[in-house]
NUTI-249718 format. One record per residue (C-alpha): x, y, z; residue in one letter. Coordinates in steps of 0.02 Angstrom, whole numbers, plus 50000, padded with zeros to 5 digits. Example, Ala and Ser with C-alpha at 12.3 -4.5 7.8 and 13.67 -1.06 7.14 Angstrom:
506154977550390a;506844994750357s;
This chain:
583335153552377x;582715152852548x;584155163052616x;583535177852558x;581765176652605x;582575172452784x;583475187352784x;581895198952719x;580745190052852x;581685194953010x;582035213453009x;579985212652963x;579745203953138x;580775214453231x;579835229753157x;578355222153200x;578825218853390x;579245235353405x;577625241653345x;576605232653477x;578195238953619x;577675256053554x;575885254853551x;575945244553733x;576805262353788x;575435272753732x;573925264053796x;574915262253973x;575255279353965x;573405284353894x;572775274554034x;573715283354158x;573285301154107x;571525295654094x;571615289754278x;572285305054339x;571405318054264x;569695308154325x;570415306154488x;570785326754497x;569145330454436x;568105319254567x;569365328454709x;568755346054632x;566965340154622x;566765331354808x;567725346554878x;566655357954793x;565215350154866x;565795350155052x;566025370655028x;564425370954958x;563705361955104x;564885372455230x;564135389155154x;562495382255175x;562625376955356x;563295393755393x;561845402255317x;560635391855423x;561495397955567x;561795414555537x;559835415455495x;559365407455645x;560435416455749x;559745433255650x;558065428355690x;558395421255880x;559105438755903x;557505446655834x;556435438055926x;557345441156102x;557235460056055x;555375461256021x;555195451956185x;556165464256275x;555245478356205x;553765470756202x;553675467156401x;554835481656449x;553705496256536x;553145510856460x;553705523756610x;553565543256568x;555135549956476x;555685558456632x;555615550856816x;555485565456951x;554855568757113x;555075589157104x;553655597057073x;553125598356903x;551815599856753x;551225583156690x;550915584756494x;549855570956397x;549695571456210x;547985566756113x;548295567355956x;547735559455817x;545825549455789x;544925545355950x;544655527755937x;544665508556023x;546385499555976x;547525515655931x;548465526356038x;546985539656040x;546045526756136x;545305529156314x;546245512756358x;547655520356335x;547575541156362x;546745536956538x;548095524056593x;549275538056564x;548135551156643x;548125541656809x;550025540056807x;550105558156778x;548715561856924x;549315549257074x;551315555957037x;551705566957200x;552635579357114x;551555585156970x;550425600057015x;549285598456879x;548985590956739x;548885597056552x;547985588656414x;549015593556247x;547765590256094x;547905589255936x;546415576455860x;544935580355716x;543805568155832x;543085548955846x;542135539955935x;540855547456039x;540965530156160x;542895532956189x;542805552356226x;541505549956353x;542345537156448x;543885547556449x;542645563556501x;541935553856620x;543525547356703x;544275564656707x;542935571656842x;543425555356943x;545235559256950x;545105577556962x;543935574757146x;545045561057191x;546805568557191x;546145587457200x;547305591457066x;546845605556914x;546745598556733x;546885609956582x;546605608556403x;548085615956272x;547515613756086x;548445615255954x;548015614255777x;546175605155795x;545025601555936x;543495595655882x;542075583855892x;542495569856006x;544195580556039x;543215594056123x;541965580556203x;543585577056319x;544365594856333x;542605601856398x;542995590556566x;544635601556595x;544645616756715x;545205628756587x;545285626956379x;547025636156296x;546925636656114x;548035647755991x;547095660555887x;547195650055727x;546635631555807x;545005625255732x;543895621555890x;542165615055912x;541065603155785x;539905598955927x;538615587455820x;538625566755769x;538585560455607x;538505542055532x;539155540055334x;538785528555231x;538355527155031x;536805516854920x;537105511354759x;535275502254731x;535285515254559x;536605509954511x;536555491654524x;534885491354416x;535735501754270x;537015489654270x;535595474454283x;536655468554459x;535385462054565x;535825461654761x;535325444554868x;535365447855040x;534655439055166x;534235441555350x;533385432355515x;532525448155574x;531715462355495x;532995477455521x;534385466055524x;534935472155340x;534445489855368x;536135499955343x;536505487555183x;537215501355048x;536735491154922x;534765489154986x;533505505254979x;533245513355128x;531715515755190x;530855531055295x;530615519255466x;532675514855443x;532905534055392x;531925542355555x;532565528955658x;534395532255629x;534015550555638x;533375546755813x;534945536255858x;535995552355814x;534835566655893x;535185555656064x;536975556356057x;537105573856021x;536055579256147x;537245568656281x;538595579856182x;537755593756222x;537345590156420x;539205588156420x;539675603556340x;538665611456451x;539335603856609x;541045607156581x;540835626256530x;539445629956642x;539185650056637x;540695652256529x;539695645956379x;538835660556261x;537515649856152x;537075655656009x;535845647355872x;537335639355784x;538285632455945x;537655615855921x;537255614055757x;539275605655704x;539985620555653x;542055623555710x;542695642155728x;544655648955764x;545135648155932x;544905667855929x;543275666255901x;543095650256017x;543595661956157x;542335674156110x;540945660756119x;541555653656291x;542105636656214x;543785639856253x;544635651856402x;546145660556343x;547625658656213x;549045651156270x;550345638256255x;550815622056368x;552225632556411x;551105645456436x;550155635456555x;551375627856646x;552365643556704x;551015655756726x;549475645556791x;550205629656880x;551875638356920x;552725624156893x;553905626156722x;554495608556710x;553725598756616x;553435580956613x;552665568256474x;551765554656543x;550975551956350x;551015531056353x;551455526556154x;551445510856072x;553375503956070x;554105494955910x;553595479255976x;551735482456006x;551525489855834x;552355474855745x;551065464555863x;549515476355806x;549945475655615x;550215456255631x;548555453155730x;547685465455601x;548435454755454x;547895437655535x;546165445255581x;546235448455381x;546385432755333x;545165424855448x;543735436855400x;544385432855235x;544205413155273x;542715414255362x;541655424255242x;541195408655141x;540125405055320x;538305414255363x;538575427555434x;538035431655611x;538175446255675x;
């Protein structure tokens, strides 16, 4: 009776052994492929990161090269000179442009038209000089030190100066042209505006329709006197008025200088009217029509013509527009302080 149970219980054990062989086999070889692919996927992930950080390290260099680059450019044409477009000792016609506002910190300033001026007058080869403008006006401060200056130059080097206008000459325009020998103007150019004027606004009507009420306050009586948002009063008024009469009787003292007999006054002369430049002939506050070309081969004789016009470079606008942004933000900054002014 045990014989057969014998025989039944072995091939069970044997099946049983084999089992566990076969499962062994599959968790060694589980185990394996487990190992591997972790193994593959912490290679793709380290390398990953070290082409990451490869990229990234050639981005800070190529930035920092961009901006070293940058940098040494705007130096360069920041400190490089500013020399006339064309270098010659032949004689010639020396033409400076004045175009645009007349005013401190832009090109139309006296600072620099009168830097280029002198270049233009102490060069041996230029026979005269020719003031090309094209400007609506500015400051009366900046034209007269520009007037002024021209007389100097003029008696010191004994060279002519003319005026050529273009499309406008007027207000503080003209308050420099009147210091050249002789005005050219084409028959359309708007020439004259001899008068001052200060603008401003008040909104005090305003501001009590709307219930806003305005706290201002001052050490010293006038101090507040051009406020726009204060009334004005008849002593601020007649002052001001007298402020402006001055000025534009130095305008006229000037006009009259420069064009001496040439000048036919009429009632309206002075009173900030412009005319053509036909009729600005007519009226003696201009010469003749005529063109810098004009100019330069029939009245100097000398047809070349060189610019000696000193413009702001690249480099010195960037610096402008960045100073004018930082000023910006300190005003900005600093308004939270009293103000004293």
């Amino acid at each position: 009776m045990n014989e057969p149970f014998l025989n039944e219980s072995v091939p069970s054990n044997s099946t049983a052994a084999k089992i566990d062989a076969e499962s062994t086999t599959s968790n060694s070889f589980g185990n394996s492929t487990n190992t591997t692919w972790e193994r593959a996927t912490l290679e793709k992930l380290a390398y990953a990161s070290l082409n990451e950080q490869k990229t990234a390290r050639y981005w800070r260099t190529f930035v920092r090269l961009a901006w070293l680059t940058f940098f040494a450019i705007l130096a360069w044409m920041l400190f490089s000179e500013n020399t006339p477009t064309k270098v010659s000792h032949s004689e010639h016609t020396a033409v400076l442009e004045i175009k645009g506002e007349i005013s401190a910190g832009s090109e139309g300033s006296s600072e620099q038209i009168l830097s280029a001026m002198r270049n233009a007058f102490e060069d041996k080869g230029s026979k005269a000089v020719v003031m090309l403008i094209n400007s609506p006006g500015g400051s009366p401060v900046q034209a007269g030190i520009i007037n002024d200056e021209i007389y100097r130059l003029k008696a010191l080097h004994k060279k002519p100066i003319y005026a050529v206008v273009e499309d406008t000459c007027a207000s503080a325009a003209y308050y420099i042209a009147v210091a050249a020998d002789e005005i050219y103007v084409d028959k359309a150019s708007i020439v004259g505006s001899i008068g001052v004027l200060m603008s401003g606004f008040g909104v005090t009507g305003l501001m009590e329709k709307l219930g806003i009420e305005r706290r201002l306050m001052t050490a010293g009586e006038n101090k507040g006197f051009l406020d726009p948002f204060s009334p004005q009063t008849e002593k601020h008024r007649a002052y001001t008025q007298g402020m402006l009469n001055q000025i534009h009787q130095q305008f006229i003292a000037v006009v009259k200088k420069g064009r001496g007999d040439r000048l036919k006054e009429t009632p309206d002369t002075f009173t900030g009217l412009f005319w053509s430049g036909q009729q600005a002939v007519e009226m003696g506050l201009a010469d003749k029509i005529g063109t810098v070309d004009y100019v330069a081969r029939e009245v100097v004789r000398a047809p070349e013509l060189i610019d000696y016009t000193k413009r702001d470079n690249v480099a010195e606008k960037l610096a402008k527009r960045f100073g004018a942004a930082l000023g910006e933000g300190a005003v900005k900054a600093l308004k939270t302080l009293p103000a004293v002014q």
